[in-house]
N, C-alpha and C positions, 0 to 999 in steps of 0.2 A: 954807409952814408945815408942818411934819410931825406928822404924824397920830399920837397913842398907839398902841399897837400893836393891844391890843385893838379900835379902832374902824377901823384900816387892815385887820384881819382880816376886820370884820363885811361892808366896802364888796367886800373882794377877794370874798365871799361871795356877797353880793346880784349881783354885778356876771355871776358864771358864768351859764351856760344849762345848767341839769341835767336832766335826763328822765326818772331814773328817780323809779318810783311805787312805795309799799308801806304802812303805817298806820301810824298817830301813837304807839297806847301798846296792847301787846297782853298781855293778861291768859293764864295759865296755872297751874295747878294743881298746887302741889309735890307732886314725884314724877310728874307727865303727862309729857305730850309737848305740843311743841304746832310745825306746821309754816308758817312766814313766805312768803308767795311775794313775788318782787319782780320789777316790769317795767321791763324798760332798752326803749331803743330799737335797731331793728333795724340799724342800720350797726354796732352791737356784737356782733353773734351770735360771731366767733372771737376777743371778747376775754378775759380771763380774766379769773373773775368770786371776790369774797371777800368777808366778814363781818368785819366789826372793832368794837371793843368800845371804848366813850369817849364822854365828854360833847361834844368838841370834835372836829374832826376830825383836825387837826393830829396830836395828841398819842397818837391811838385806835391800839389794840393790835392783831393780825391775829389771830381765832382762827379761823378754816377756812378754804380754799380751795376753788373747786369739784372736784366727787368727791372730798374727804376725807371719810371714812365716821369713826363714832364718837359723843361725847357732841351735837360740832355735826354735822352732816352737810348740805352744798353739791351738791344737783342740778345742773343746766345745762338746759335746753331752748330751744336756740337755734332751731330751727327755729318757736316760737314767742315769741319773746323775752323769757322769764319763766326765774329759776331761783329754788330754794325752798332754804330753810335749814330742818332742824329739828334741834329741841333735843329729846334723850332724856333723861330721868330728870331735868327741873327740880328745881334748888333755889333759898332765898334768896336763896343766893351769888348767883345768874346775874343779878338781877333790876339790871336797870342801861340804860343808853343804850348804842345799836347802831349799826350802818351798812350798809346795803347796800350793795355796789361794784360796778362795775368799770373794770377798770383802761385807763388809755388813755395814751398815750404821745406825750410834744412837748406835751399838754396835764393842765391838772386831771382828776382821776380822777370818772367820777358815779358821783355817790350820794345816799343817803337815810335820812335819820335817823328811829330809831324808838327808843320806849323800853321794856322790856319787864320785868313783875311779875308776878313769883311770890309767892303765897300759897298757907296752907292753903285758906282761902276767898276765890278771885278772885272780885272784882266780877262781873264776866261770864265767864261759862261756858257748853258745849256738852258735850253723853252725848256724840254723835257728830258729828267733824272733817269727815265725809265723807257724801255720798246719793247714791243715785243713781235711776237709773229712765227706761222708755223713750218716747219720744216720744208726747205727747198723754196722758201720764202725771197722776200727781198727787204731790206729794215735799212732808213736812212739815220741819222745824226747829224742833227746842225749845230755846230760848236760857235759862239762868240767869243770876237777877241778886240778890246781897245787898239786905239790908233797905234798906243807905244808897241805893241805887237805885233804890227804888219807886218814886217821883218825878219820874226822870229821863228824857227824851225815849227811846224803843225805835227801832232802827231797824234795819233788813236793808237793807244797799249791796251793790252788784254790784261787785271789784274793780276792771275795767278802767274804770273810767266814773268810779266811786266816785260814780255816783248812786242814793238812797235812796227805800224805800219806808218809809212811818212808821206808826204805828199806827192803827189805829182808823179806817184805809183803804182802799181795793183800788185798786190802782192795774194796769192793762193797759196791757201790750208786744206787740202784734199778737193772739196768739191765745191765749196766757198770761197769766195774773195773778198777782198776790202780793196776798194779805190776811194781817195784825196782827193778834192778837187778844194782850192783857195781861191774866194775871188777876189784876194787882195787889198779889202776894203774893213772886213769888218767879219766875216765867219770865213768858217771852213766846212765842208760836207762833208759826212763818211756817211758811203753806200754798201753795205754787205748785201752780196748776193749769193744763191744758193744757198740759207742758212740747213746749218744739219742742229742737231741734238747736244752734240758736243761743243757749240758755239757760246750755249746759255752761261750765264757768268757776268762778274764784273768789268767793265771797261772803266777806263779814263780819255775825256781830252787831254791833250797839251799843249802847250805854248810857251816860250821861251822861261819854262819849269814852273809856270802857272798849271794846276791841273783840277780837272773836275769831275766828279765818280758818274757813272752810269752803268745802267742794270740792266742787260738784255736778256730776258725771259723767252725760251721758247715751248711753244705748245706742241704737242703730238697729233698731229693732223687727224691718228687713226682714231681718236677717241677725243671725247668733250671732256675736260679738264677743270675741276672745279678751283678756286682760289687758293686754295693751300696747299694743292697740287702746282698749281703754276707758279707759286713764291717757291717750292721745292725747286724747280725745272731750272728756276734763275741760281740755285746754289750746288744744283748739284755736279756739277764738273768744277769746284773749285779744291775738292779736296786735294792733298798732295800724296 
């Protein structure tokens, strides 16, 4: 019997093995910036990697490739299996379903779908995308959340993992912690203390599945770290 198309689409779907990793629905502030990292797996590092725009995948339009610089702009960091996409100067317009790629050949291409809203007032928000700080350090995070969220689960997840710490917790990873504190109104705080080495990497807020990326870079106390060192420091514990 032959399948409607739609539902032969959905099996062809289920049916791939995809890999890469990136968030469900990420919030940003018309007129910000805001920068996506997405993790492929490593047998891809010399593939070329792209951003495409569409509810479906089939049908999804390409707008950047990696190193195209501009409104979208496509990293690569292969040697850690992560490239970032960010978007300059958000508007309404932008605010739609995405894809992370990359492209692969003689088979399906991976990827991963995200959805991504612009507003004046996102649900969740961050002052600052990025922290940093050196080993056995202490690094806070102020996460914003509209009124409709007061109510809603807080959480700070670690990208590669996408496991959470939640509020009203402390939760310890060897010699580091993370504690929550909500004041109920309008943010939430995440405190790490102790940072070690192995901390540096991707985070997200969240909030009732609003979420927001954040880069915690850490520096080696024993030595002065010049810039390209310290964007390394921020990717290098993400590989799988």
């Amino acid at each position: 019997m032959a399948l409607p198309p739609i539902l032969l689409g959905v099996l062809l779907y289920t049916a791939e093995s995809l890999s890469m990793k990136t968030l469900d629905h990420v919030t940003v502030r018309e007129g910000g910036s805001v920068t996506i990292p997405c993790l492929y797996d490593s047998q891809y590092k010399l593939n070329s990697k792209f951003w495409c725009r569409g509810f479906t995948w089939t049908f999804c339009q390409i707008t950047a490739r990696a190193n195209d610089t501009g409104k979208w702009t496509i990293t690569d960091y292969p040697a850690h299996n992560i490239f970032t996409m960010k978007l300059n100067n958000a508007t309404s317009s932008d605010s739609g379903s995405y894809w992370c790629a990359v492209e692969i050949h003689a088979k399906p291409d991976d990827r991963k779908h995200l959805y991504l809203t612009v507003q004046q007032a996102p649900g969740v928000s961050v002052m600052n995308s990025s922290v940093s700080g050196h080993e056995g350090d202490n690094v806070s995070v102020q996460c914003f959340y509209t009124s409709g969220y007061q109510n809603k689960p807080k959480q700070w997840c670690r990208y590669k993992d996408q496991s959470c710490y939640t509020e009203k917790r402390t939760d310890t990873s060897q010699n580091s912690s993370v504690q929550i504190s909500d004041d109920g109104r309008s943010s939430f705080t995440v405190l790490m203390t102790g940072l070690r080495l192995s901390d540096s990497g991707w985070y997200f807020c969240s909030a009732g599945g609003r979420e927001v990326p954040v880069q915690l870079t850490e520096q080696d106390s024993s030595a002065d770290m010049d810039s390209c060192a310290a964007t390394d420091a921020g990717f290098g514990d993400l590989e799988d």
